[in-house]
N, CA, C and O atoms as CSV, one atom per row, in Angstrom:
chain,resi,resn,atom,element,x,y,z
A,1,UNK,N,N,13.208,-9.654,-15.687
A,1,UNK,CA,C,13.428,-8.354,-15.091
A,1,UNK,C,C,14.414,-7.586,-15.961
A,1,UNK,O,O,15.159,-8.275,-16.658
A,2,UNK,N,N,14.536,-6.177,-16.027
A,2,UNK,CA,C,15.318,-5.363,-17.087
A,2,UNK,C,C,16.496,-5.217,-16.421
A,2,UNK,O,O,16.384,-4.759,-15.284
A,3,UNK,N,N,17.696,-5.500,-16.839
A,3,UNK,CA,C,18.678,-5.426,-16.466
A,3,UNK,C,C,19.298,-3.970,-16.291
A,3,UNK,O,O,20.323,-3.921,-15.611
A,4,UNK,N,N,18.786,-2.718,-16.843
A,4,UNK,CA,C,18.897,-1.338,-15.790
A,4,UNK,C,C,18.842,-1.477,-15.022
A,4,UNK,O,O,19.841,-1.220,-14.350
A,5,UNK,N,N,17.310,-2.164,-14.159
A,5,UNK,CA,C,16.888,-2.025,-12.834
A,5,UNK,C,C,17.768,-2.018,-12.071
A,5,UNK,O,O,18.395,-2.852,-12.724
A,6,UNK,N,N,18.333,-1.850,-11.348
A,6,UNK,CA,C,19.330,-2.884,-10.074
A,6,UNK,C,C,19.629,-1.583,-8.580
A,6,UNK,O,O,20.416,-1.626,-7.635
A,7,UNK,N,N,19.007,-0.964,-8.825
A,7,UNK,CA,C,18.482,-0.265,-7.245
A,7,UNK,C,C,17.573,-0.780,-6.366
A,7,UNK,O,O,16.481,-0.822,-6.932
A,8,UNK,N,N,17.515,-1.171,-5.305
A,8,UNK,CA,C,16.219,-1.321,-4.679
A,8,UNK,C,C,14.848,-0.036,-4.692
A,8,UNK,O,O,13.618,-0.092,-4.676
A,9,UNK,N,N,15.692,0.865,-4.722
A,9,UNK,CA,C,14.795,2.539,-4.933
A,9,UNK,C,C,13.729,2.076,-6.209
A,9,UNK,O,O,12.504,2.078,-6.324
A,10,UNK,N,N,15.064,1.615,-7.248
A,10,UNK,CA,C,14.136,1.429,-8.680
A,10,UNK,C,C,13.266,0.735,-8.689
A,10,UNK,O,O,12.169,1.062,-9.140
A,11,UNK,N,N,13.636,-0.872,-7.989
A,11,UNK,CA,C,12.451,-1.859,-7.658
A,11,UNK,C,C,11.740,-1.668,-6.912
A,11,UNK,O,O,10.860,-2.528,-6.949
A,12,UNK,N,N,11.523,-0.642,-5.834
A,12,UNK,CA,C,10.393,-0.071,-5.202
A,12,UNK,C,C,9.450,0.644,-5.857
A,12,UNK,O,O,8.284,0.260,-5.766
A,13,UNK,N,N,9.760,1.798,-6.630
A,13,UNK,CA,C,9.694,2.564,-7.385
A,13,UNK,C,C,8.486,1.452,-8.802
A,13,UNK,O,O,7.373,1.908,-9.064
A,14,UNK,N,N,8.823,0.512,-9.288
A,14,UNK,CA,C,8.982,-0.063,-9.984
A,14,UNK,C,C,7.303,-0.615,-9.704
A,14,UNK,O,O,6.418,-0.557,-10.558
A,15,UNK,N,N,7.133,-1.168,-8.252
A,15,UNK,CA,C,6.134,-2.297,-7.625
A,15,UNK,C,C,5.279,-1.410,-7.204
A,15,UNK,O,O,4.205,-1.882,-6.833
A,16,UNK,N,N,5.464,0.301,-7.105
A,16,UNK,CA,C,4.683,1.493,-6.908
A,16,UNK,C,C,3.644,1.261,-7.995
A,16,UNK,O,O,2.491,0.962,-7.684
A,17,UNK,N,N,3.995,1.382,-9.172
A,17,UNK,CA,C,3.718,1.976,-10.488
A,17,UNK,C,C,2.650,0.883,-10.947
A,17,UNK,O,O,1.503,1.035,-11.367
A,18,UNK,N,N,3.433,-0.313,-10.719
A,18,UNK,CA,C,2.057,-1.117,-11.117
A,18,UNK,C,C,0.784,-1.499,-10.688
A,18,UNK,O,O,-0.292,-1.644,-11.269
A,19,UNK,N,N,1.321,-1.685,-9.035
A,19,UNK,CA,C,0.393,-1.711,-8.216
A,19,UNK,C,C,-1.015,-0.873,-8.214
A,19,UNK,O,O,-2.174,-1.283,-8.156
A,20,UNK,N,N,-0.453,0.524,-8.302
A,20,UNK,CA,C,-1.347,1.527,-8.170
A,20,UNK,C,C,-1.398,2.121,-9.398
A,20,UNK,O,O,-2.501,2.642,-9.565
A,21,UNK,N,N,-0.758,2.239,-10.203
A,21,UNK,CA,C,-1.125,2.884,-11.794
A,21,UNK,C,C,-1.585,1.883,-13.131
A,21,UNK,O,O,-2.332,2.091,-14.087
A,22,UNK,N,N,-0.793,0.745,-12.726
A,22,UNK,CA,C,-1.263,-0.303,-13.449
A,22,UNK,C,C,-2.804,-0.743,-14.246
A,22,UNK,O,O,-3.736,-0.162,-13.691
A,23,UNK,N,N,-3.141,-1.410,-15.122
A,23,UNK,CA,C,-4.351,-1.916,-15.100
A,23,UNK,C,C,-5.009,-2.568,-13.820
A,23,UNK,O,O,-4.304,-3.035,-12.926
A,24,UNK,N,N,-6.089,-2.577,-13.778
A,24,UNK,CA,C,-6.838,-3.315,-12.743
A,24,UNK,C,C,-8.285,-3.397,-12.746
A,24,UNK,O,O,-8.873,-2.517,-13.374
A,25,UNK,N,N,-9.167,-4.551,-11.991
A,25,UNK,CA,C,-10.018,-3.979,-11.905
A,25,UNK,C,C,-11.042,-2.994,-11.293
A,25,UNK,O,O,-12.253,-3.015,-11.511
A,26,UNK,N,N,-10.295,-2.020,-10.398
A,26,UNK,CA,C,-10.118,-1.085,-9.266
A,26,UNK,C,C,-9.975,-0.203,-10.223
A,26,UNK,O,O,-9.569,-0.665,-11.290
A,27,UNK,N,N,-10.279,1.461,-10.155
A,27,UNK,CA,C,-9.917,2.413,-10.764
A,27,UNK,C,C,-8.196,2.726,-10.167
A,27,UNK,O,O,-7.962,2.483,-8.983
A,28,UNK,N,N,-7.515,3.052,-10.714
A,28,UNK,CA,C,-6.296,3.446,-10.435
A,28,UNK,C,C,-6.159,4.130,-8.711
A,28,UNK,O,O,-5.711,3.794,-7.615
A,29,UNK,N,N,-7.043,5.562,-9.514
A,29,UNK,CA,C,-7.622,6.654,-7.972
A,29,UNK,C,C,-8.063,5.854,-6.816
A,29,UNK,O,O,-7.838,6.214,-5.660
A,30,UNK,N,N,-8.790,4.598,-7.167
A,30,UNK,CA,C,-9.474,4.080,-5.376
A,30,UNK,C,C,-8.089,3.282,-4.538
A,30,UNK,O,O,-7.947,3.120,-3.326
A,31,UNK,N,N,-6.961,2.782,-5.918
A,31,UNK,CA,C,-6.108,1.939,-5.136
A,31,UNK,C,C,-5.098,3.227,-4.706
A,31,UNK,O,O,-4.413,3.096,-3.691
A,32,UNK,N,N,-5.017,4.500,-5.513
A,32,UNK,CA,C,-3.911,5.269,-4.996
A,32,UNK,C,C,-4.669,5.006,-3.494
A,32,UNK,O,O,-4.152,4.124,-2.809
A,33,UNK,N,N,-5.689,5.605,-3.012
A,33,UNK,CA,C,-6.404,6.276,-1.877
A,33,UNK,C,C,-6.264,5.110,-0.862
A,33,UNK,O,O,-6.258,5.313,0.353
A,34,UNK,N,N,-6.188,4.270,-1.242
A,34,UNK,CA,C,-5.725,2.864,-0.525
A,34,UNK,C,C,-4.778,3.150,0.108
A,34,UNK,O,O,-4.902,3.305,1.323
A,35,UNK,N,N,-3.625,3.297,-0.477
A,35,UNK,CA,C,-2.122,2.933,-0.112
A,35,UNK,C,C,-1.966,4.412,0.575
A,35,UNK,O,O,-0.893,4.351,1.176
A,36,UNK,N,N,-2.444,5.504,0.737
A,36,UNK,CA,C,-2.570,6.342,0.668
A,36,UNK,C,C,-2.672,6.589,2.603
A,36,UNK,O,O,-1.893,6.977,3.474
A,37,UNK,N,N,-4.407,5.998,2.540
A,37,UNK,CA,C,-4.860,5.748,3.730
A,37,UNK,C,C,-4.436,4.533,4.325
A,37,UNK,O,O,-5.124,4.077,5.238
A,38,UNK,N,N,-3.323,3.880,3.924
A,38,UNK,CA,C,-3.173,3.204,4.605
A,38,UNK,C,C,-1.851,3.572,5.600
A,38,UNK,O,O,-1.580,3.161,6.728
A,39,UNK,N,N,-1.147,4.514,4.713
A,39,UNK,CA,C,-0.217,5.913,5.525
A,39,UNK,C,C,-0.473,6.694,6.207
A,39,UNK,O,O,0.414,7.497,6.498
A,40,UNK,N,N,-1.961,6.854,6.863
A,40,UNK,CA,C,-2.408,8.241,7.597
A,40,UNK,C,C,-3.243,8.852,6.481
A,40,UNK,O,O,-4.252,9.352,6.978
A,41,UNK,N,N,-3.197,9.024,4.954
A,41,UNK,CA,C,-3.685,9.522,4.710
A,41,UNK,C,C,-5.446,9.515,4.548
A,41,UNK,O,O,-6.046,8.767,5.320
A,42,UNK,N,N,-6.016,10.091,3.855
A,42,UNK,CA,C,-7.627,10.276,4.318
A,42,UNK,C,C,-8.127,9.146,3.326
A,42,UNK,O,O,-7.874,8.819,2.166
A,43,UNK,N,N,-9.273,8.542,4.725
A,43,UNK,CA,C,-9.723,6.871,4.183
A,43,UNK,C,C,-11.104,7.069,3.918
A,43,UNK,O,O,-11.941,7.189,4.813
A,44,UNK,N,N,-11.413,7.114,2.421
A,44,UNK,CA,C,-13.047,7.682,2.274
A,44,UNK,C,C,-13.645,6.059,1.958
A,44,UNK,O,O,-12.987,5.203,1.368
A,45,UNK,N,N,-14.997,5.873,2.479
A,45,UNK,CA,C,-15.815,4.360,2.246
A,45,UNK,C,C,-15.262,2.908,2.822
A,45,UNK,O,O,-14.268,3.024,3.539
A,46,UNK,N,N,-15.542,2.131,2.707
A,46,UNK,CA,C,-15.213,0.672,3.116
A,46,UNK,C,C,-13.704,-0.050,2.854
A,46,UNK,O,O,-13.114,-0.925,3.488
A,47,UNK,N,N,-13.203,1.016,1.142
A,47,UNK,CA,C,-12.279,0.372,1.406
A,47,UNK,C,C,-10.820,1.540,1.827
A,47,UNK,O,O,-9.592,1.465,1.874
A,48,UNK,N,N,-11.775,2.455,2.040
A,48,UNK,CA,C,-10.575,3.061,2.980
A,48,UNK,C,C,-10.392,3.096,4.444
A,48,UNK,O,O,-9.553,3.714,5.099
A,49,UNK,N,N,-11.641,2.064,4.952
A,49,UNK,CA,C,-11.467,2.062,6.287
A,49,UNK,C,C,-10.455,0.608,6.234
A,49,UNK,O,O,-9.256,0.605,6.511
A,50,UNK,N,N,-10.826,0.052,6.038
A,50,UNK,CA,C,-9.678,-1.204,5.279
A,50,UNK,C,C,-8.733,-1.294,5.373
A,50,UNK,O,O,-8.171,-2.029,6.186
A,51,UNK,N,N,-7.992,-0.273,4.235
A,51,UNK,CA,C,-6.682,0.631,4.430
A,51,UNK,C,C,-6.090,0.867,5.613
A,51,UNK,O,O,-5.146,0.355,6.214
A,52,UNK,N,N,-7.217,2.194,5.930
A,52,UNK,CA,C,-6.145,2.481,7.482
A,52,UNK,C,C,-6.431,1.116,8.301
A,52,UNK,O,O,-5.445,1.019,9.033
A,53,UNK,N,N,-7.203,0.108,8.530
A,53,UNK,CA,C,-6.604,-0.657,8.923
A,53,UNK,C,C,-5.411,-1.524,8.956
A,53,UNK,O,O,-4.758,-1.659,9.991
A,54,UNK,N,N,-5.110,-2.114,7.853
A,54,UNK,CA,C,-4.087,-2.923,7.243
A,54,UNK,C,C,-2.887,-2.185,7.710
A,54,UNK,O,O,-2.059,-2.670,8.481
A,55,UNK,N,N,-2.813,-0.644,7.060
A,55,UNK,CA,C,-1.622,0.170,7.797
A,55,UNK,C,C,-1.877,0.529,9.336
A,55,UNK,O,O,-1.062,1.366,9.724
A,56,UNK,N,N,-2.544,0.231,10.057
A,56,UNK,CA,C,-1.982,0.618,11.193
A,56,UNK,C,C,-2.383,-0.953,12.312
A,56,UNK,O,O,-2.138,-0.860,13.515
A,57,UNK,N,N,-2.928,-2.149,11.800
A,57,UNK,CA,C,-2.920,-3.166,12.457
A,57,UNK,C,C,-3.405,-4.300,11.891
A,57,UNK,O,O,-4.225,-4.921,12.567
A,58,UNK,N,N,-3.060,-4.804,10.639
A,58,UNK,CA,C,-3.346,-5.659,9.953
A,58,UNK,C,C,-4.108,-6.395,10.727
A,58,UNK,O,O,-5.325,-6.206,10.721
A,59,UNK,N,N,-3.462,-7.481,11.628
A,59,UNK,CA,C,-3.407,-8.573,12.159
A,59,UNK,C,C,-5.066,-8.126,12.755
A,59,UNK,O,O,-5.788,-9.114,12.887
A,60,UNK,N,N,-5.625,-6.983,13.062
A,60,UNK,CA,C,-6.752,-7.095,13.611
A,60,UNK,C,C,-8.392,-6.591,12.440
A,60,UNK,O,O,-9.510,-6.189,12.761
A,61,UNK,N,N,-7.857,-6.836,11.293
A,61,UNK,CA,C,-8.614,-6.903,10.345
A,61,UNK,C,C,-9.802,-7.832,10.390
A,61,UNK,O,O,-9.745,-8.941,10.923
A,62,UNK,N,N,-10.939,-7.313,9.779
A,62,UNK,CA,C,-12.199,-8.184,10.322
A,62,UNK,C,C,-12.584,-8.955,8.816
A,62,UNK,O,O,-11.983,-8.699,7.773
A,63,UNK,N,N,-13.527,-9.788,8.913
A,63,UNK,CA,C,-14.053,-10.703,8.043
A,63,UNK,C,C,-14.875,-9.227,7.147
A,63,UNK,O,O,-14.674,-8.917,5.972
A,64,UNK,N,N,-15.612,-8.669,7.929
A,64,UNK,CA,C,-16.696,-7.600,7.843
A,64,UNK,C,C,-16.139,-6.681,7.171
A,64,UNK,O,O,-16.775,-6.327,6.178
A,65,UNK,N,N,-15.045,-6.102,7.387
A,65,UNK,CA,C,-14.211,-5.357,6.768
A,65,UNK,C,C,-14.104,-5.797,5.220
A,65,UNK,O,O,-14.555,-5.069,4.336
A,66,UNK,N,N,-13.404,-7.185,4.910
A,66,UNK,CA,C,-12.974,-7.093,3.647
A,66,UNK,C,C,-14.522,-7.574,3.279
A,66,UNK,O,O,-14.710,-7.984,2.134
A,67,UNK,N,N,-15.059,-7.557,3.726
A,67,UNK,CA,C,-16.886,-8.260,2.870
A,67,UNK,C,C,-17.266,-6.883,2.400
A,67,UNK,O,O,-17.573,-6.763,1.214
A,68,UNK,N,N,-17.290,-5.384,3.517
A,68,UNK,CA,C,-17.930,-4.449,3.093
A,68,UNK,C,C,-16.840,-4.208,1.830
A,68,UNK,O,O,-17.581,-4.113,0.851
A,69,UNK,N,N,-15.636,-4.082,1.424
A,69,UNK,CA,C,-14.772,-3.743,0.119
A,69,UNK,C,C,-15.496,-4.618,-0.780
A,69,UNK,O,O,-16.085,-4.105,-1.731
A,70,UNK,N,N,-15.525,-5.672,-0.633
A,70,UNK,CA,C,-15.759,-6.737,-1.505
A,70,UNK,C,C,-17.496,-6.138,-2.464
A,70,UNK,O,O,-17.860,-6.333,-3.624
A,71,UNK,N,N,-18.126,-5.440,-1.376
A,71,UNK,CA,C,-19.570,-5.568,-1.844
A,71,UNK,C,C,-19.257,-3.758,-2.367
A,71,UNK,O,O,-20.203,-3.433,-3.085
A,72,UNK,N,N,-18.433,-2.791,-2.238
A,72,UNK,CA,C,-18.365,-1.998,-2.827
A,72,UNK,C,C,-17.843,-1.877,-3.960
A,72,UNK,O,O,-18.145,-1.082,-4.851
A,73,UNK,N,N,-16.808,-2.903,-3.942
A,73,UNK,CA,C,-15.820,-3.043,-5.532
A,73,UNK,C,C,-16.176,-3.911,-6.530
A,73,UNK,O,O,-15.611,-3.828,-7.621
A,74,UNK,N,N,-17.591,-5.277,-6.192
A,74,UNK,CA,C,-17.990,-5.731,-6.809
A,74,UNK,C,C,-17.804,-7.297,-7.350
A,74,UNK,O,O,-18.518,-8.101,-7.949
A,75,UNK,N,N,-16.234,-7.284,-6.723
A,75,UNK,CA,C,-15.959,-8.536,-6.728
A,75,UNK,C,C,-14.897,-8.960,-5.352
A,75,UNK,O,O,-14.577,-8.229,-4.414
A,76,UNK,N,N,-14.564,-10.150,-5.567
A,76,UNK,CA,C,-13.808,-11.086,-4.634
A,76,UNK,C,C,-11.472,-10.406,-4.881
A,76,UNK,O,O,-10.495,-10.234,-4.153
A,77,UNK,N,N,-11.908,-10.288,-6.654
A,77,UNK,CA,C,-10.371,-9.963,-7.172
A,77,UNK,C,C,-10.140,-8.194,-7.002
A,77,UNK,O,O,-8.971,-7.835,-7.142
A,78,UNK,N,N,-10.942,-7.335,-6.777
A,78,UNK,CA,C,-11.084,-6.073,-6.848
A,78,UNK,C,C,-10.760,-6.176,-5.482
A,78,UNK,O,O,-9.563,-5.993,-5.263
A,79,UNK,N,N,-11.449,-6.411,-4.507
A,79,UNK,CA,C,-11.649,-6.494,-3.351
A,79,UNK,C,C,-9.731,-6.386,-2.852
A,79,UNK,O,O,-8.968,-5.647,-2.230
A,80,UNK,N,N,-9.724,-7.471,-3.512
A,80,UNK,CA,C,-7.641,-7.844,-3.320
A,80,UNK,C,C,-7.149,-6.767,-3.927
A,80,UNK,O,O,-6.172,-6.152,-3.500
A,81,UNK,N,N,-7.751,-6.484,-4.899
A,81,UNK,CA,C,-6.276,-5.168,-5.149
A,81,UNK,C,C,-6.458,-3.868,-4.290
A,81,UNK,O,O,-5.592,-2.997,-4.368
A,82,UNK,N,N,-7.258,-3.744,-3.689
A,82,UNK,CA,C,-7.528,-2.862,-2.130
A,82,UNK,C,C,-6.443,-3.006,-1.516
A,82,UNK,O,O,-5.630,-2.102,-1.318
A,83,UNK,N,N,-6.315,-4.415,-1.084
A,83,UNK,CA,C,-5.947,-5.046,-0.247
A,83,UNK,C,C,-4.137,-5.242,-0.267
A,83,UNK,O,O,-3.296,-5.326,0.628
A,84,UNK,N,N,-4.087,-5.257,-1.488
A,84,UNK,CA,C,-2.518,-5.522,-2.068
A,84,UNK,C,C,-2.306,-3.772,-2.302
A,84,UNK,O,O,-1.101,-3.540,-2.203
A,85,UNK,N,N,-2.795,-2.978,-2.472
A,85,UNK,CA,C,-2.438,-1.623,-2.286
A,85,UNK,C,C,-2.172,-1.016,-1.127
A,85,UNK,O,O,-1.223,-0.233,-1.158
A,86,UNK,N,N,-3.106,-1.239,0.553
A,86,UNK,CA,C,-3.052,-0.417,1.195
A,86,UNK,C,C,-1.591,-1.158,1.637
A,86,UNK,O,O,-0.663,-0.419,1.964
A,87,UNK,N,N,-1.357,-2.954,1.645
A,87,UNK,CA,C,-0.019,-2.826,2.251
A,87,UNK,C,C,1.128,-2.725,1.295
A,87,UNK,O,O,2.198,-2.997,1.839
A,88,UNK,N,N,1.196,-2.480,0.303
A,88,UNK,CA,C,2.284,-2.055,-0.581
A,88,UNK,C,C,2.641,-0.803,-0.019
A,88,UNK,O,O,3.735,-0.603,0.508
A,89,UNK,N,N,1.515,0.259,-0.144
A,89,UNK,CA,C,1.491,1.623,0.509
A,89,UNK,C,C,1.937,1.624,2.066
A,89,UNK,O,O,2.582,2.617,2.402
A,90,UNK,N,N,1.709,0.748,2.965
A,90,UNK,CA,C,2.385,0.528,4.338
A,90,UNK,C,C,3.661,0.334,4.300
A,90,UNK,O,O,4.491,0.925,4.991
A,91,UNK,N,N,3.941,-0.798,3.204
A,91,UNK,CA,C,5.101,-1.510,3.294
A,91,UNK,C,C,6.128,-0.499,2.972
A,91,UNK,O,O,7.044,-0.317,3.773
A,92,UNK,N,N,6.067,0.101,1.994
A,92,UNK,CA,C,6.700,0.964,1.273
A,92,UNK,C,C,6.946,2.323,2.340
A,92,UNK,O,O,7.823,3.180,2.232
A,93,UNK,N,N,6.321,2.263,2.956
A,93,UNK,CA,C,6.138,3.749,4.174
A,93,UNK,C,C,7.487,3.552,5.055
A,93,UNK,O,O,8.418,4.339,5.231
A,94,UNK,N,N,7.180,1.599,5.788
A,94,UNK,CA,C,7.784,1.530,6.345
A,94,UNK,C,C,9.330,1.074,6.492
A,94,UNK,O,O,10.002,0.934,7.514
A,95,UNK,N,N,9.701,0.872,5.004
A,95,UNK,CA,C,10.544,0.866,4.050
A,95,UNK,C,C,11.535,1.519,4.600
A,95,UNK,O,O,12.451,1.206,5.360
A,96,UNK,N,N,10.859,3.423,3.583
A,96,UNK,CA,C,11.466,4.694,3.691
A,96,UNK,C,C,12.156,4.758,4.844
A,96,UNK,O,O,13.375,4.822,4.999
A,97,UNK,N,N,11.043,4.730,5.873
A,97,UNK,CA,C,10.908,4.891,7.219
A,97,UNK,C,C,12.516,4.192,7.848
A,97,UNK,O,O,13.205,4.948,8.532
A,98,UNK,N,N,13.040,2.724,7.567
A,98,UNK,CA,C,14.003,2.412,7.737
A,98,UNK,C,C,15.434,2.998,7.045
A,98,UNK,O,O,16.411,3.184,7.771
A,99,UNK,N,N,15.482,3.227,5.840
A,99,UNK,CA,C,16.166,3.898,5.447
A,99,UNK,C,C,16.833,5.101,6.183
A,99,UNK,O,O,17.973,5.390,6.547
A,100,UNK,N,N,15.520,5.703,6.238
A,100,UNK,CA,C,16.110,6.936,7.146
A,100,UNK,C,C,16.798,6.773,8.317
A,100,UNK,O,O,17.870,7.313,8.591
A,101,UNK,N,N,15.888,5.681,9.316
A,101,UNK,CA,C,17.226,5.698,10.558
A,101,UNK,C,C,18.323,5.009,10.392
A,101,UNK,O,O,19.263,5.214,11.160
A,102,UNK,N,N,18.424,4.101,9.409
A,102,UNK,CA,C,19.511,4.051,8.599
A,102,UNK,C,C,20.796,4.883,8.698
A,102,UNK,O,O,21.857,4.780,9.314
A,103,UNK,N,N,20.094,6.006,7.579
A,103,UNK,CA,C,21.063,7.218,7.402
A,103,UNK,C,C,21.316,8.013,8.696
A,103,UNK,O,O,22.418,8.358,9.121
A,104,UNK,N,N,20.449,8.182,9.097
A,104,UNK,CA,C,20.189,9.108,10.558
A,104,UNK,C,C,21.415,8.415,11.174
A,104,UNK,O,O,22.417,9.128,11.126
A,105,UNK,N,N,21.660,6.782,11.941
A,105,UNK,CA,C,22.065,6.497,12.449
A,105,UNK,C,C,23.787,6.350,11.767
A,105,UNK,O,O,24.572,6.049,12.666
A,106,UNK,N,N,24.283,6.467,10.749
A,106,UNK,CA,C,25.555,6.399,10.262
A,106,UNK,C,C,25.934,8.179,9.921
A,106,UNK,O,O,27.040,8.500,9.486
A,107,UNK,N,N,25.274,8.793,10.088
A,107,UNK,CA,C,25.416,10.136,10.451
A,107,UNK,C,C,25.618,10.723,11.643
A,107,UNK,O,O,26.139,11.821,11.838
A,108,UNK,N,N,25.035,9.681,12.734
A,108,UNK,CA,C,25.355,9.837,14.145
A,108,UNK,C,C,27.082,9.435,14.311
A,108,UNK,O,O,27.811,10.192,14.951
A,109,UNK,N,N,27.564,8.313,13.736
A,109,UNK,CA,C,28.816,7.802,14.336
A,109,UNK,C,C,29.720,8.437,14.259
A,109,UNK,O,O,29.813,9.269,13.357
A,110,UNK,N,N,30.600,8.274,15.096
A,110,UNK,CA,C,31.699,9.012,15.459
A,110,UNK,C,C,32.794,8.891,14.019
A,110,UNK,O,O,33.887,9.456,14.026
């Protein structure tokens, strides 16, 4: 690891970039739209229904689900970087999301 790094912002920042800009065998654009829709944003085809699943209820993800990604992206490893995008893109949401009441809440104290 580069010894600049040493923010968590940066190492977020950092696991953004590869994830979704990185090489892959996914076009860059289908994994942004991933992580994307897996925030609310707009989930186009199989593996953006995927997405907004993973971000809004993993745990109730279907077999059917990752088969239809799988048979749109062509493989079994494509299929995963869907998959490793929409919750990076969750994770990362819900991250921020803490941060803020974080701040929110030490802005509240007396």
């Amino acid at each position: 690891m580069d010894a600049a790094v040493t923010s968590h912002a940066e190492l977020a920042e950092t696991l953004r970039r590869r994830v979704l800009d990185g090489p892959g065998e996914t076009p860059a654009a289908l994994r942004q739209m991933a992580a994307k829709a897996a925030t609310g944003g707009a989930a186009d085809g199989p593996a953006g229904t995927l997405a907004r699943q993973i971000g809004q209820a993993s745990y109730a993800v279907s077999d059917a689900e990752v088969a239809a990604v799988r048979t749109q992206t062509g493989s079994e490893r494509a299929a995963f970087e869907i998959v490793a995008a929409a919750a990076m893109g969750a994770g990362l949401l819900r991250w921020q999301q803490g941060l803020a009441a974080i701040e929110e809440a030490g802005d509240a104290a007396p």
